[in-house]
PyMOL Python script that loads the backbone (N, CA, C, O; Angstrom):
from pymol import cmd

cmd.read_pdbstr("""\
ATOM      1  N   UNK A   1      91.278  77.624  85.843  1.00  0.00           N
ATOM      2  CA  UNK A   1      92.073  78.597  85.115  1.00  0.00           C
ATOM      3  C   UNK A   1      93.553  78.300  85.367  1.00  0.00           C
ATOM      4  O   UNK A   1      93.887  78.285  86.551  1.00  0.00           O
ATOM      5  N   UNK A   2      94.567  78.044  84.373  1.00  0.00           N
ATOM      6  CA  UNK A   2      95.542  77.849  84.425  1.00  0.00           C
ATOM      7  C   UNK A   2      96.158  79.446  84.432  1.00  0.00           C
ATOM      8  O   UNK A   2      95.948  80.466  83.776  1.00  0.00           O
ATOM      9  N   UNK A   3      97.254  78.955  85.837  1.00  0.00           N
ATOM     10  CA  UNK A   3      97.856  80.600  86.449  1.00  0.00           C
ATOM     11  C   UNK A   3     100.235  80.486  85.695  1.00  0.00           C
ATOM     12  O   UNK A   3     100.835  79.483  85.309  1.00  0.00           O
ATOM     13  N   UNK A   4     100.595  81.466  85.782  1.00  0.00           N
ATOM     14  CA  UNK A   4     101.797  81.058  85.626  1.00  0.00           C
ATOM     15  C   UNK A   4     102.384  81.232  87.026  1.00  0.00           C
ATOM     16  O   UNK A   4     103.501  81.738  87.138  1.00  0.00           O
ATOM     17  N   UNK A   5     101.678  80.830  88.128  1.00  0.00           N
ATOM     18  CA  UNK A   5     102.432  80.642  89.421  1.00  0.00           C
ATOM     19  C   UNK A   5     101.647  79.942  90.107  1.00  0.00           C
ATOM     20  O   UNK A   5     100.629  79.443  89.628  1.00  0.00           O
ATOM     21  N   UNK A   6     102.034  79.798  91.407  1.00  0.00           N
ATOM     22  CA  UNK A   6     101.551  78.717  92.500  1.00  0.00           C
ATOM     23  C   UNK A   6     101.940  79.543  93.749  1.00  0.00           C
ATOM     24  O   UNK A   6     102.912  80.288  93.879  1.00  0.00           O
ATOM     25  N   UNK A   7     100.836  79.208  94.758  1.00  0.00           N
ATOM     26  CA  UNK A   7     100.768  79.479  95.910  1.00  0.00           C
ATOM     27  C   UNK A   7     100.590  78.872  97.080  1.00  0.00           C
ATOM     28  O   UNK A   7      99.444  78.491  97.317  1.00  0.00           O
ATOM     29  N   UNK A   8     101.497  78.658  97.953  1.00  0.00           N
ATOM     30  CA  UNK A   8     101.115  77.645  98.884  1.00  0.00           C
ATOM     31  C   UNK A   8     101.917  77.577 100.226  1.00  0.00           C
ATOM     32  O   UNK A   8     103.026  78.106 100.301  1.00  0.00           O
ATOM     33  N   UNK A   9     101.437  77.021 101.125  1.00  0.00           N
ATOM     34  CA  UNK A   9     101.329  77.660 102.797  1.00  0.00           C
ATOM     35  C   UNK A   9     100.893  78.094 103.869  1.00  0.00           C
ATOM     36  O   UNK A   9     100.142  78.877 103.287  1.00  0.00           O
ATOM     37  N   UNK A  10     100.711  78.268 104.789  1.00  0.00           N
ATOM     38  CA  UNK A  10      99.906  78.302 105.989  1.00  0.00           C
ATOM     39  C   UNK A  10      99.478  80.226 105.671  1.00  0.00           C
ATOM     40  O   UNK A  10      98.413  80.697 106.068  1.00  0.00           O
ATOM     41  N   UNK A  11     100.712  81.212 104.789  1.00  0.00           N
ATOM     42  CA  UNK A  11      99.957  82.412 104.530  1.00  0.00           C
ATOM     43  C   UNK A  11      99.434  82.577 103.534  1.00  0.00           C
ATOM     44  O   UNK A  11      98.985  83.706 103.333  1.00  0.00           O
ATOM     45  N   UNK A  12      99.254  81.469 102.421  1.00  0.00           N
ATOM     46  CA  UNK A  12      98.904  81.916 100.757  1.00  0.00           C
ATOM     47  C   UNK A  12      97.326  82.645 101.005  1.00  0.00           C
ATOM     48  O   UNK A  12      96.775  83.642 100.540  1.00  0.00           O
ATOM     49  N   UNK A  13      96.991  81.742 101.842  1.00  0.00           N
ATOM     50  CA  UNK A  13      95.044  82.269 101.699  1.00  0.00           C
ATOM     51  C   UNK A  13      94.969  83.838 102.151  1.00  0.00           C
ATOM     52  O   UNK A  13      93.854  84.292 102.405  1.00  0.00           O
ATOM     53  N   UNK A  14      96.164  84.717 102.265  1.00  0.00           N
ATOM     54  CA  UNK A  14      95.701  86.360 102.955  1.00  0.00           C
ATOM     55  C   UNK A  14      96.567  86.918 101.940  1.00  0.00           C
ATOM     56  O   UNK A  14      97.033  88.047 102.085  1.00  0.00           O
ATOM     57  N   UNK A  15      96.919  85.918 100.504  1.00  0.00           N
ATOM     58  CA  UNK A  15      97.621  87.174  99.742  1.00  0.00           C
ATOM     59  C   UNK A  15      97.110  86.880  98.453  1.00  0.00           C
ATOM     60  O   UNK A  15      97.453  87.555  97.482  1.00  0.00           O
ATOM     61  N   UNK A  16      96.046  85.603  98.327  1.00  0.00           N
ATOM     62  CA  UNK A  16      95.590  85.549  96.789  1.00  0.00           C
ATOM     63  C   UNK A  16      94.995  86.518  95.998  1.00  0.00           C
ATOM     64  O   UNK A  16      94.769  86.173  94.838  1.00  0.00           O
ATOM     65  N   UNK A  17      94.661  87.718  96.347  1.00  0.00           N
ATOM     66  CA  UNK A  17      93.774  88.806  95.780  1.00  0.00           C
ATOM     67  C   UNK A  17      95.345  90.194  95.457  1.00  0.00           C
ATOM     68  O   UNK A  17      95.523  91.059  94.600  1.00  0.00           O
ATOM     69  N   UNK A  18      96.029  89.791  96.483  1.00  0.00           N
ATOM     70  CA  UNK A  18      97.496  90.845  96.219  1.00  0.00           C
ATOM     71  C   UNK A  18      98.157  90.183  95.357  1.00  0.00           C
ATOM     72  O   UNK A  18      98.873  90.862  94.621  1.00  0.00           O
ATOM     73  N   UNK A  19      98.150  88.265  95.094  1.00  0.00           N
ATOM     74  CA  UNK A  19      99.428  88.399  93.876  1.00  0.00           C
ATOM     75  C   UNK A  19      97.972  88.462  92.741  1.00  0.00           C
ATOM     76  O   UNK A  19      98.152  89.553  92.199  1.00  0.00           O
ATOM     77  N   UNK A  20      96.894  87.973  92.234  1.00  0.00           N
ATOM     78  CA  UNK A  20      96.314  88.378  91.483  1.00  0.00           C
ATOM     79  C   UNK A  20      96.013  89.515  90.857  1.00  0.00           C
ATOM     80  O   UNK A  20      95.506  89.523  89.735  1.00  0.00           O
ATOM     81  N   UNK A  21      96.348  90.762  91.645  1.00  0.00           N
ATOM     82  CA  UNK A  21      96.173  92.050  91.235  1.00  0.00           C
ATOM     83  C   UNK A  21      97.565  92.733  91.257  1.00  0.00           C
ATOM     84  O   UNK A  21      97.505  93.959  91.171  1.00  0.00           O
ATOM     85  N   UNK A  22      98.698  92.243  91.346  1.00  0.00           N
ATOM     86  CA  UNK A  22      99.855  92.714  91.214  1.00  0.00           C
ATOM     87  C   UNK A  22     100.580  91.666  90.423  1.00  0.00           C
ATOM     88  O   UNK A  22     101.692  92.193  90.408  1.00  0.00           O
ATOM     89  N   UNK A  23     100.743  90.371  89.651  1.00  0.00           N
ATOM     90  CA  UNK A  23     101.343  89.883  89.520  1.00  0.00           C
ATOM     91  C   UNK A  23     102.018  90.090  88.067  1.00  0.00           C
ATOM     92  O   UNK A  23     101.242  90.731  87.359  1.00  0.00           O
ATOM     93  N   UNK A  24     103.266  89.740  87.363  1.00  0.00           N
ATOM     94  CA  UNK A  24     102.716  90.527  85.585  1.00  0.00           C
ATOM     95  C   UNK A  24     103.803  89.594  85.122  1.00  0.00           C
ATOM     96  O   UNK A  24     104.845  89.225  85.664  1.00  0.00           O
ATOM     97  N   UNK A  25     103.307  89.349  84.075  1.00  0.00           N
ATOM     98  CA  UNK A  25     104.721  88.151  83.062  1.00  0.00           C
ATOM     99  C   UNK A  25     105.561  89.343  83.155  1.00  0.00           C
ATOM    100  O   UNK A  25     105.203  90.471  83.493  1.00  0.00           O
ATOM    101  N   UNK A  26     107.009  88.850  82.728  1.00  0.00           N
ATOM    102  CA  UNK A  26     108.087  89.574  81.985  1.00  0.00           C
ATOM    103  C   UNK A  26     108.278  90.381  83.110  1.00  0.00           C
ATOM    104  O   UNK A  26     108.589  91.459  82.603  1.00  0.00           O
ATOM    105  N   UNK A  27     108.286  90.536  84.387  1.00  0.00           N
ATOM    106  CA  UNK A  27     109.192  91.537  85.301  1.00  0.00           C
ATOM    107  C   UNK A  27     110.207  91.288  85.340  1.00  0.00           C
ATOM    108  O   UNK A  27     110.599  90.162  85.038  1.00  0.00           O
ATOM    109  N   UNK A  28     111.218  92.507  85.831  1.00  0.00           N
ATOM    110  CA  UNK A  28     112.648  92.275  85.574  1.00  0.00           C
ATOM    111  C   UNK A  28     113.059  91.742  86.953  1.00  0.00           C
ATOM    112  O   UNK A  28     112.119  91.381  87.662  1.00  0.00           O
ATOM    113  N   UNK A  29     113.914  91.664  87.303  1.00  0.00           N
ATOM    114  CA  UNK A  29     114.517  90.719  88.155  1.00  0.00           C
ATOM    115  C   UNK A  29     114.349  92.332  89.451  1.00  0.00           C
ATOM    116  O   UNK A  29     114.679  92.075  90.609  1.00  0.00           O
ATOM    117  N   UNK A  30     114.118  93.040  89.310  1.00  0.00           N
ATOM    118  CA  UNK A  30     114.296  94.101  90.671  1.00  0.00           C
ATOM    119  C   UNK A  30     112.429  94.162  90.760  1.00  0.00           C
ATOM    120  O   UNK A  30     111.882  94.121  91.863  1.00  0.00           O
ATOM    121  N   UNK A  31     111.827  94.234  89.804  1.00  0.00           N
ATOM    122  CA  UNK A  31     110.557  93.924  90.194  1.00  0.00           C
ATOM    123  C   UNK A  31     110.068  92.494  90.835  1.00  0.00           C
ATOM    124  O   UNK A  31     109.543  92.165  91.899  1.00  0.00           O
ATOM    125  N   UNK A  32     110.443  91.907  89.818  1.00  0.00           N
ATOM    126  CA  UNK A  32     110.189  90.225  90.691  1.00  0.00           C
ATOM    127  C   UNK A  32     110.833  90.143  92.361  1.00  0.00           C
ATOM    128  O   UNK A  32     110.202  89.512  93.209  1.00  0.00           O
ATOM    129  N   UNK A  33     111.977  90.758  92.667  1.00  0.00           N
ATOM    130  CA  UNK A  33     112.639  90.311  93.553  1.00  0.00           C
ATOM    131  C   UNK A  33     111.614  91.626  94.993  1.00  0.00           C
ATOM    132  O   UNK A  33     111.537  91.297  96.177  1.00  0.00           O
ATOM    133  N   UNK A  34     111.017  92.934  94.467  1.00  0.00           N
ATOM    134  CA  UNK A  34     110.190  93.404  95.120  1.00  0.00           C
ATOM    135  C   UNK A  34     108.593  92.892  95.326  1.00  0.00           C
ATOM    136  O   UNK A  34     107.940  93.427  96.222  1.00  0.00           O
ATOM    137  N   UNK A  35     108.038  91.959  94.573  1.00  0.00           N
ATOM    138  CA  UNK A  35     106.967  91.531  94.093  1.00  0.00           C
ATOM    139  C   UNK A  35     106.781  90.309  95.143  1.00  0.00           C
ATOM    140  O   UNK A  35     105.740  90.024  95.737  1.00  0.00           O
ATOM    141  N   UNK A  36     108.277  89.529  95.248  1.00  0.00           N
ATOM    142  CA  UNK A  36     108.336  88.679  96.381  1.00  0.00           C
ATOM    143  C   UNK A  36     108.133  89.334  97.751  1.00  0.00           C
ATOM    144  O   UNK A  36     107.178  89.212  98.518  1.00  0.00           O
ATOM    145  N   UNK A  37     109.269  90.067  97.881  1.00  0.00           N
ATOM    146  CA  UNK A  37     109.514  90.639  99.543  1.00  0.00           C
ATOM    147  C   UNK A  37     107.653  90.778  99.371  1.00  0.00           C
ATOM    148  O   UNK A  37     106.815  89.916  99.633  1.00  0.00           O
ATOM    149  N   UNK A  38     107.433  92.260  98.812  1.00  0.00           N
ATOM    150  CA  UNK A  38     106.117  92.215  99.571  1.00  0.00           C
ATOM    151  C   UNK A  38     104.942  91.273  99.629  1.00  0.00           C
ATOM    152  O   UNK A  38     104.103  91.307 100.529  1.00  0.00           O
ATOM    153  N   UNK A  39     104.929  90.426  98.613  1.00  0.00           N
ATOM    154  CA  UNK A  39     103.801  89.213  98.990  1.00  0.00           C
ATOM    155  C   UNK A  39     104.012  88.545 100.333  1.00  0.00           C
ATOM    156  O   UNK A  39     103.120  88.385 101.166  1.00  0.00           O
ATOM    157  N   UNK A  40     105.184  88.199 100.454  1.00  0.00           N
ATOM    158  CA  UNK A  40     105.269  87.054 101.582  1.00  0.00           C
ATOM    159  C   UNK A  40     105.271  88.363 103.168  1.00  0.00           C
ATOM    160  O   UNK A  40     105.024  87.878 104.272  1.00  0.00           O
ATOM    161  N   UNK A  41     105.459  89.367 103.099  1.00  0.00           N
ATOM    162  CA  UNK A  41     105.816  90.147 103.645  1.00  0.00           C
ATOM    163  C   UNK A  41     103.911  89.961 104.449  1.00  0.00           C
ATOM    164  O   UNK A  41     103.489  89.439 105.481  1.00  0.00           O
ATOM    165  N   UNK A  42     103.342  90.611 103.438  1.00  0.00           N
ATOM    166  CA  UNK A  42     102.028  90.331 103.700  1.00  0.00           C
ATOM    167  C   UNK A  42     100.838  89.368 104.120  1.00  0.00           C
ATOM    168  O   UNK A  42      99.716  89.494 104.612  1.00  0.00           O
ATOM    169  N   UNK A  43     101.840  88.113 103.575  1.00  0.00           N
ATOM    170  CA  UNK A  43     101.274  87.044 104.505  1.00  0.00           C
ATOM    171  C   UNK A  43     102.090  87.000 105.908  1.00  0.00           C
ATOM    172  O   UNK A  43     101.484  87.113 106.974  1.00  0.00           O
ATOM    173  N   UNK A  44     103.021  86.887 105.870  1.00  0.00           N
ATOM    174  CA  UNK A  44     103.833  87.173 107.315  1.00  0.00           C
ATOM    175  C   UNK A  44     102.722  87.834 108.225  1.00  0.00           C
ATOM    176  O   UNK A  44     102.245  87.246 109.197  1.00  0.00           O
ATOM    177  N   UNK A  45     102.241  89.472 107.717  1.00  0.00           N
ATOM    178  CA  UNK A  45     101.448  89.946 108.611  1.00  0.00           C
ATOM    179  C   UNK A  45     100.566  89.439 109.334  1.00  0.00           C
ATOM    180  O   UNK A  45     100.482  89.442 110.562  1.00  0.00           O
ATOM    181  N   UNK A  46      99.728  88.885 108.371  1.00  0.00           N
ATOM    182  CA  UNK A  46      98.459  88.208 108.825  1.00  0.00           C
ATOM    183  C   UNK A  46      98.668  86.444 109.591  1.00  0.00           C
ATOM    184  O   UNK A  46      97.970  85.993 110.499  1.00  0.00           O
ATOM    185  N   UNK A  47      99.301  86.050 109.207  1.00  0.00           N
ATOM    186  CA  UNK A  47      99.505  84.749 109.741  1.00  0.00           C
ATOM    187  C   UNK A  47     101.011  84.426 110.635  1.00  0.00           C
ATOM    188  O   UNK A  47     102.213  84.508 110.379  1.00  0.00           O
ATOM    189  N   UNK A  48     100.098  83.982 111.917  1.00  0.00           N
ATOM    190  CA  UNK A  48     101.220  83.552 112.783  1.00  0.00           C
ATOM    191  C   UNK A  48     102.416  82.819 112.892  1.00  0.00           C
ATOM    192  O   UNK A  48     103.405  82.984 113.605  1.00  0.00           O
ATOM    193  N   UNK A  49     102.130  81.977 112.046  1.00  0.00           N
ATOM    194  CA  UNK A  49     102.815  80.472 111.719  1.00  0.00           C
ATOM    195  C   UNK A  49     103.980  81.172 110.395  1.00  0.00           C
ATOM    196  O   UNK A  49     104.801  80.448 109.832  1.00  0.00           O
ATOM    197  N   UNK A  50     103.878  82.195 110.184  1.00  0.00           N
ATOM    198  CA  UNK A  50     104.511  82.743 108.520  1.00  0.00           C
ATOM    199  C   UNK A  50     106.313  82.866 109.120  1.00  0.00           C
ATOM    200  O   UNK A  50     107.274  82.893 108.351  1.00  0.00           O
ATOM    201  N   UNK A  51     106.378  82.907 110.190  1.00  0.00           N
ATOM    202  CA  UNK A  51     108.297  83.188 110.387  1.00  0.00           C
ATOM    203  C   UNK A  51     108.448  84.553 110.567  1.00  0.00           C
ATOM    204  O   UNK A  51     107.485  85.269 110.295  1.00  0.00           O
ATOM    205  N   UNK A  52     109.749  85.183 111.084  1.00  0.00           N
ATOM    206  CA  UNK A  52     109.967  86.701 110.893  1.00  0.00           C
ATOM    207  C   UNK A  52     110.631  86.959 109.910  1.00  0.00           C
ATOM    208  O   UNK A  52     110.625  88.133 109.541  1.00  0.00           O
ATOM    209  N   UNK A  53     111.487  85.896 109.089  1.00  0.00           N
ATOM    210  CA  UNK A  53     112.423  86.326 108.003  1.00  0.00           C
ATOM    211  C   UNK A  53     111.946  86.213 106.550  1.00  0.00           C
ATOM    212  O   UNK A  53     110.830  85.760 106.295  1.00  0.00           O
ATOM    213  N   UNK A  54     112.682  86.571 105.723  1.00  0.00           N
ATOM    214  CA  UNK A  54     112.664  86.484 104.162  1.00  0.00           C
ATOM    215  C   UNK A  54     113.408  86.264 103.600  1.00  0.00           C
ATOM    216  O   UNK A  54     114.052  87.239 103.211  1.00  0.00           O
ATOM    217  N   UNK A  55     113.908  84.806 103.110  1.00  0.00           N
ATOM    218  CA  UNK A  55     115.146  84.427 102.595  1.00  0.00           C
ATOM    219  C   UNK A  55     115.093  84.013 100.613  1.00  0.00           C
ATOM    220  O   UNK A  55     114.606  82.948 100.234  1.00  0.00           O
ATOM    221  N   UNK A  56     115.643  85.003  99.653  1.00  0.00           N
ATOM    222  CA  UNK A  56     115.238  85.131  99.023  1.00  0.00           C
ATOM    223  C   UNK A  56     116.789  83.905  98.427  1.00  0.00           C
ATOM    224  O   UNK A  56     117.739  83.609  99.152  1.00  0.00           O
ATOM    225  N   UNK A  57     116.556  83.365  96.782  1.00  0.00           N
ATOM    226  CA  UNK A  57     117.065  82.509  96.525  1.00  0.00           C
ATOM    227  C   UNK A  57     117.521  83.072  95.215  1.00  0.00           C
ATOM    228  O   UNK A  57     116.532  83.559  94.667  1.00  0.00           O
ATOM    229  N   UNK A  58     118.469  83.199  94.561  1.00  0.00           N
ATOM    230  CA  UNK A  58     118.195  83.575  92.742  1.00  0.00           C
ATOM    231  C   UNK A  58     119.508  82.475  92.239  1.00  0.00           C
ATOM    232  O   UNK A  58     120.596  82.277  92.779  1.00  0.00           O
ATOM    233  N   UNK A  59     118.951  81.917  91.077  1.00  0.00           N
ATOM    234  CA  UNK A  59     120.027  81.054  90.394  1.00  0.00           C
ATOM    235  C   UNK A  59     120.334  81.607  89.088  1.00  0.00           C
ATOM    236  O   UNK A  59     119.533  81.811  88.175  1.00  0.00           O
ATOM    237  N   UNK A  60     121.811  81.867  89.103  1.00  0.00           N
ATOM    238  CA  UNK A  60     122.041  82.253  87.487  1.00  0.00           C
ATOM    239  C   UNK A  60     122.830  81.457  87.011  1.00  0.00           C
ATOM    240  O   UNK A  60     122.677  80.249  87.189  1.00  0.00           O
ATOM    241  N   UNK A  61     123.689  81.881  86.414  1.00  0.00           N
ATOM    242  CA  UNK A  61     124.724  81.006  85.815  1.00  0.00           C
ATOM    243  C   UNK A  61     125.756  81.361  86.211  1.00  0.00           C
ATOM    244  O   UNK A  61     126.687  80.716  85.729  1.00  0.00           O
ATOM    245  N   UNK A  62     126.116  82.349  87.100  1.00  0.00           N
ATOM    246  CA  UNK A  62     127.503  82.747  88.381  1.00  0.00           C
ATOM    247  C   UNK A  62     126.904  81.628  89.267  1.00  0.00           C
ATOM    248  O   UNK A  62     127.820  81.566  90.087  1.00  0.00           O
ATOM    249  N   UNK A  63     125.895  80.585  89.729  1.00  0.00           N
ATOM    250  CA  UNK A  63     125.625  80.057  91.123  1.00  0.00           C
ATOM    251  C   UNK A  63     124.406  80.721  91.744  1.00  0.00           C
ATOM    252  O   UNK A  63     123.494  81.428  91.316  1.00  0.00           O
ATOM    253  N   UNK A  64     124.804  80.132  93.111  1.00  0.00           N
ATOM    254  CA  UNK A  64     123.816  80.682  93.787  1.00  0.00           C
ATOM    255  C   UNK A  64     123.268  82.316  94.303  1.00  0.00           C
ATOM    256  O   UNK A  64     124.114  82.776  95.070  1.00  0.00           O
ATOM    257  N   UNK A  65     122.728  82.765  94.202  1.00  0.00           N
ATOM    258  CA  UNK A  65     123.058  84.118  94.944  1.00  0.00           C
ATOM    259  C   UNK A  65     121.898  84.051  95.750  1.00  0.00           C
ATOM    260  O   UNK A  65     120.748  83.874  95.347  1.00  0.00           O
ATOM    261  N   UNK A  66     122.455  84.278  97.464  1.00  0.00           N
ATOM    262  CA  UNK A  66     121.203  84.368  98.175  1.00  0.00           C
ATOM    263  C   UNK A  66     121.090  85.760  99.206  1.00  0.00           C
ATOM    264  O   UNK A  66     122.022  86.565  99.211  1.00  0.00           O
ATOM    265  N   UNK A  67     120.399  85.881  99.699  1.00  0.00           N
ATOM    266  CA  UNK A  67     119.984  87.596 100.332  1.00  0.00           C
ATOM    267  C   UNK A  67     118.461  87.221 101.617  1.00  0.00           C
ATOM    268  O   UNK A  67     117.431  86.568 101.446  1.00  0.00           O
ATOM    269  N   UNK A  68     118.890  87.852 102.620  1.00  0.00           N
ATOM    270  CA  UNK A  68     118.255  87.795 103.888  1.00  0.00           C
ATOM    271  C   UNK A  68     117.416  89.164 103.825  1.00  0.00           C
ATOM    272  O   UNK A  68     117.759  90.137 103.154  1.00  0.00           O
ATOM    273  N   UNK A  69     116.235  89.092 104.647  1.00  0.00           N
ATOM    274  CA  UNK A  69     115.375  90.488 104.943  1.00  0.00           C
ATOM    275  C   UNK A  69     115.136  89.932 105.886  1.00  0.00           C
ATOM    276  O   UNK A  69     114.705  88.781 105.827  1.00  0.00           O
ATOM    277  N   UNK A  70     115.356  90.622 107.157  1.00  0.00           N
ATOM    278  CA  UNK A  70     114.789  90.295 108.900  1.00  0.00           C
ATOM    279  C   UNK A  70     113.779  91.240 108.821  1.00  0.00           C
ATOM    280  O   UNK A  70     113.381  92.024 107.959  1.00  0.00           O
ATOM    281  N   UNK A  71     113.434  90.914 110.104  1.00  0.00           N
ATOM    282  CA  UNK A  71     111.809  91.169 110.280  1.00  0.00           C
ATOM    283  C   UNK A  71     111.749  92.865 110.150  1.00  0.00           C
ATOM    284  O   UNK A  71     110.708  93.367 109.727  1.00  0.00           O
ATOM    285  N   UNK A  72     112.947  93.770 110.542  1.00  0.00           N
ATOM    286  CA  UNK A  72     112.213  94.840 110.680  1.00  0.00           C
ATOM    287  C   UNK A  72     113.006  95.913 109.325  1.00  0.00           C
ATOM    288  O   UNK A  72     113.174  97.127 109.205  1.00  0.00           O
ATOM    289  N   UNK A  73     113.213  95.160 108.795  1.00  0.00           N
ATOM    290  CA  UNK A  73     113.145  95.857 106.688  1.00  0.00           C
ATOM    291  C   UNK A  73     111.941  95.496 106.206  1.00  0.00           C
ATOM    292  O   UNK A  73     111.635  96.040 105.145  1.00  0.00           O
ATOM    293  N   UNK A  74     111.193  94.765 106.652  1.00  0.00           N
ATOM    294  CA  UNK A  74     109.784  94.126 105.692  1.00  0.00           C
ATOM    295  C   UNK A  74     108.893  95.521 105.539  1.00  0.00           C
ATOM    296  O   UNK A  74     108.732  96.344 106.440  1.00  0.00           O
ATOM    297  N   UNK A  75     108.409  95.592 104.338  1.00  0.00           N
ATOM    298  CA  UNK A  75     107.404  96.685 104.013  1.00  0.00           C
ATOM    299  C   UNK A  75     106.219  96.714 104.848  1.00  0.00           C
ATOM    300  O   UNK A  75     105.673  97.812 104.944  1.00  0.00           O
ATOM    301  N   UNK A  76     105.765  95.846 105.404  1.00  0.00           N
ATOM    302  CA  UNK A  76     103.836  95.263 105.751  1.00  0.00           C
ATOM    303  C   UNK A  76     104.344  94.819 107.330  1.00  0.00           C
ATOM    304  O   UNK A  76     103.452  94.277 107.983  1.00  0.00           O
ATOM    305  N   UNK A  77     105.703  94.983 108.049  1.00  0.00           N
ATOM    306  CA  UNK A  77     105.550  94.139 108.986  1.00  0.00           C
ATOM    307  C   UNK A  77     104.755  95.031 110.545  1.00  0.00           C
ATOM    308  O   UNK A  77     105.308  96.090 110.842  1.00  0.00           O
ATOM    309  N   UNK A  78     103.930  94.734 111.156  1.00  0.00           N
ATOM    310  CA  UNK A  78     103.189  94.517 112.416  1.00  0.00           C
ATOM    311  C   UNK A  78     104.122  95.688 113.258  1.00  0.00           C
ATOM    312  O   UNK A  78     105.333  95.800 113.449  1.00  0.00           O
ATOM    313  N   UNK A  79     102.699  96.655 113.738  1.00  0.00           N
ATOM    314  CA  UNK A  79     103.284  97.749 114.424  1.00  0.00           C
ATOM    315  C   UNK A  79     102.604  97.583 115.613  1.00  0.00           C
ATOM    316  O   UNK A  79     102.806  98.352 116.552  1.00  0.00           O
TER     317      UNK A  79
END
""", "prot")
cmd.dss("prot")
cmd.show_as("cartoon", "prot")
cmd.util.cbc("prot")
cmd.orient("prot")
């Protein structure tokens, strides 16, 4: 089945059923940019090897724009 994304990494295997059931063409850029945090957020949880941070990337046509989430803003992170 051809998907319009890709998954891959030491956490993809504990979030394939969360981006499959949350994922949607056409989100706007504040959904997409929440859609990220919490996927990776969620593999973070489960897998050791995942890092504490979230370094998000967006390219427009101003450049680069980039934005940090440390470990303890994450939605899913380990109590």
């Amino acid at each position: 089945m051809l998907r319009d994304y890709a998954l891959a990494g030491s956490g993809s295997g504990f979030i394939y059923g969360y981006v499959d059931a949350n994922y949607k063409k056409n989100m706007s850029f504040e959904e997409a940019k929440a859609f990220c945090i919490n996927t990776v957020s969620l593999a973070m949880r489960r897998d050791g090897s995942s890092g504490g941070v979230i370094r998000l990337s967006n390219v427009t046509e101003r450049g680069l724009e980039k934005e940090y989430h440390n470990y303890d803003s994450l939605p899913y992170k380990s109590s």
